[in-house]
C-alpha positions as CSV (number, residue, x, y, z in Angstrom):
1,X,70.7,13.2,-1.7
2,X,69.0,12.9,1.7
3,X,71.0,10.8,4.3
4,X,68.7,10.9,7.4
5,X,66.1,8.1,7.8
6,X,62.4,8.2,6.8
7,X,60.3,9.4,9.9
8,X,57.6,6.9,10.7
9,X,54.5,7.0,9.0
10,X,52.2,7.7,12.6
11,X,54.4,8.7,15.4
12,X,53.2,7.7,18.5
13,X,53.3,10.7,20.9
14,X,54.8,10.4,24.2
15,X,52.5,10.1,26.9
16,X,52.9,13.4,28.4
17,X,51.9,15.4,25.2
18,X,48.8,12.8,24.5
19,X,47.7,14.2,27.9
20,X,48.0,17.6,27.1
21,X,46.4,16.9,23.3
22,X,43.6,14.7,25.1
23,X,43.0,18.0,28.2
24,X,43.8,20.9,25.2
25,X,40.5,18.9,23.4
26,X,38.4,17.9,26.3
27,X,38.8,22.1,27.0
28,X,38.2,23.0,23.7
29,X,35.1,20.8,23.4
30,X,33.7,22.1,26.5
31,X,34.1,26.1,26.0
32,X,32.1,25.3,22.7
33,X,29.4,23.3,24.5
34,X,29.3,26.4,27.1
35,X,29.0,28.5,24.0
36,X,25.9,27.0,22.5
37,X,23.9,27.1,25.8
38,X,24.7,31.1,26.1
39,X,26.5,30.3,29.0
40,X,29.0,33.3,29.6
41,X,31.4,31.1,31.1
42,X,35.0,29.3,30.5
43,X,36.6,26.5,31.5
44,X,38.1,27.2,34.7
45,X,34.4,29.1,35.9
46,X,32.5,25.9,35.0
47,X,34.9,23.8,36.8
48,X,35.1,26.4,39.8
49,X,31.0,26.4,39.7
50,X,31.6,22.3,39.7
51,X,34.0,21.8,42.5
52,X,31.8,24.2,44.9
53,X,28.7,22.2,43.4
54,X,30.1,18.2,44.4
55,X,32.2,19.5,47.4
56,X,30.1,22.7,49.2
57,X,31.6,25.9,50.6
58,X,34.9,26.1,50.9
59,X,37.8,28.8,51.1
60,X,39.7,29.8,48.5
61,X,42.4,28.7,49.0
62,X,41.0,25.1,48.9
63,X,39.2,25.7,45.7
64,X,42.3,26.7,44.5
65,X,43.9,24.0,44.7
66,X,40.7,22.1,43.5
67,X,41.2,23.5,40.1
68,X,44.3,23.4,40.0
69,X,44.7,27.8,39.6
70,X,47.1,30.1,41.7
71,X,46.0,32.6,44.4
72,X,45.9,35.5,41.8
73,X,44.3,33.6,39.3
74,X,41.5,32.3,41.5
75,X,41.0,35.7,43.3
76,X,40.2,37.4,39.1
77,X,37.7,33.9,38.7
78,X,35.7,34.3,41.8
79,X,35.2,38.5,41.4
80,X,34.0,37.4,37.6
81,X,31.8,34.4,39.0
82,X,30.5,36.9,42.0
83,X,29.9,39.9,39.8
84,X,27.7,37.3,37.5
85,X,25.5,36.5,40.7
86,X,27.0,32.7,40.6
87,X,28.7,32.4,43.9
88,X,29.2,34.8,47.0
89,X,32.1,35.2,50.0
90,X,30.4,34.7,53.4
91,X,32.3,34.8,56.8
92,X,34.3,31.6,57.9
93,X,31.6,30.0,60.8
94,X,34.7,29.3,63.0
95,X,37.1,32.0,61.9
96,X,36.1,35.3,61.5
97,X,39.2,36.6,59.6
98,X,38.4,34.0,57.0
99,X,35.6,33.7,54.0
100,X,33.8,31.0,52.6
101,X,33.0,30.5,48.9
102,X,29.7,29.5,48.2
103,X,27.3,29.0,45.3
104,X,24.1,31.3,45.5
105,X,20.8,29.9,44.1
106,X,22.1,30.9,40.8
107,X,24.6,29.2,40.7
108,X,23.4,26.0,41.9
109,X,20.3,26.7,38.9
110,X,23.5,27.0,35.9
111,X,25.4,23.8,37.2
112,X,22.0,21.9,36.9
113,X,21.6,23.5,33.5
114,X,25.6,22.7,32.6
115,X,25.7,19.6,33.8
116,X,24.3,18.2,30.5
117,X,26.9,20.0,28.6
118,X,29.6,18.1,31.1
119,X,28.0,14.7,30.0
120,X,28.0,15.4,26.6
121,X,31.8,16.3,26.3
122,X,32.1,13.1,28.2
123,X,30.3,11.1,26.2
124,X,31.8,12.2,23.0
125,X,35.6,11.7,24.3
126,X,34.8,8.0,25.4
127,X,32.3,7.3,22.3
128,X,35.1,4.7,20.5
129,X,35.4,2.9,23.5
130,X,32.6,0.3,24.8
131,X,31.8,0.4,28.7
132,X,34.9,-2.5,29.6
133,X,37.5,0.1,27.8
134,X,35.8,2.8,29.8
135,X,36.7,1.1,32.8
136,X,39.9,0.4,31.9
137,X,41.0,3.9,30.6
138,X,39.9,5.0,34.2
139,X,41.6,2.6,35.9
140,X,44.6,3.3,34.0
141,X,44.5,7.1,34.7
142,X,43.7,7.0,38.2
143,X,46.8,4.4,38.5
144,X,48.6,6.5,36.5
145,X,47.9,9.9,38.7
146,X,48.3,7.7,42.0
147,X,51.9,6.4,41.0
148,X,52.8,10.0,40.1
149,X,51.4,11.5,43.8
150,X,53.2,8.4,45.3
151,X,56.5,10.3,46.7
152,X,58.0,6.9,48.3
């Protein structure tokens, strides 16, 4: 005879693992939209190619951090991105010892060409929700990101 309790018919996750079920599918969703456009790219390149696209040159350290990616991690990306003819190192203007990431025109020409991809994923995670629950989900998250970076 079974003594423990019945488990609830729909278990609402906790709201760290929705997150990470909500990020894992929004990553998942976006590699295959890469896929279909013959894009040789993942994740991490498109949002490396996107970060240098909205923000301009930076070093690598700062993209790093951008996206979120450790020194190693970033340093196996940008040989990848380079060796594809997306993005180049150039000299720091102000410090010589240091280098600059940049996109080349090529890689300006496949963010214009992924960017549809980007609004697509978007559009399909957000499709359920009319344009007030849009705005509300947003404001949720960024109060939700600002109250976790609040260290006071």
């Amino acid at each position: 005879m079974n003594t423990q309790p019945p488990l609830p018919a729909s278990p609402r996750e906790s709201l760290g693992v929705l997150l990470g079920l909500v990020r894992t599918e929004m990553v998942r969703a976006m590699e295959a939209e890469l896929a279909s456009t013959g894009a040789d790219l993942r994740f991490t390149q498109f949002l490396i190619l996107k970060r240098l696209s909205r923000l301009g040159p930076m070093s690598a350290s700062e993209l790093a951090r951008a996206v979120e990616l450790d020194g190693g991690a970033m340093t196996r990306q940008l040989d990848q991105l380079e060796r594809k003819g997306y993005l180049r190192r150039c000299p720091h203007e102000q410090d010589r010892r240091a280098l600059r990431i940049e996109l080349t025109d090529a890689g300006h020409a496949i963010w214009q060409q992924l960017t549809d991809c980007n609004e697509r994923v978007l559009g399909a995670a957000q499709r359920s929700l009319d344009d007030t629950e849009q705005a509300q989900l947003h404001d949720y998250l960024e109060r939700v990101l600002r109250a976790l970076r609040d260290k006071t």
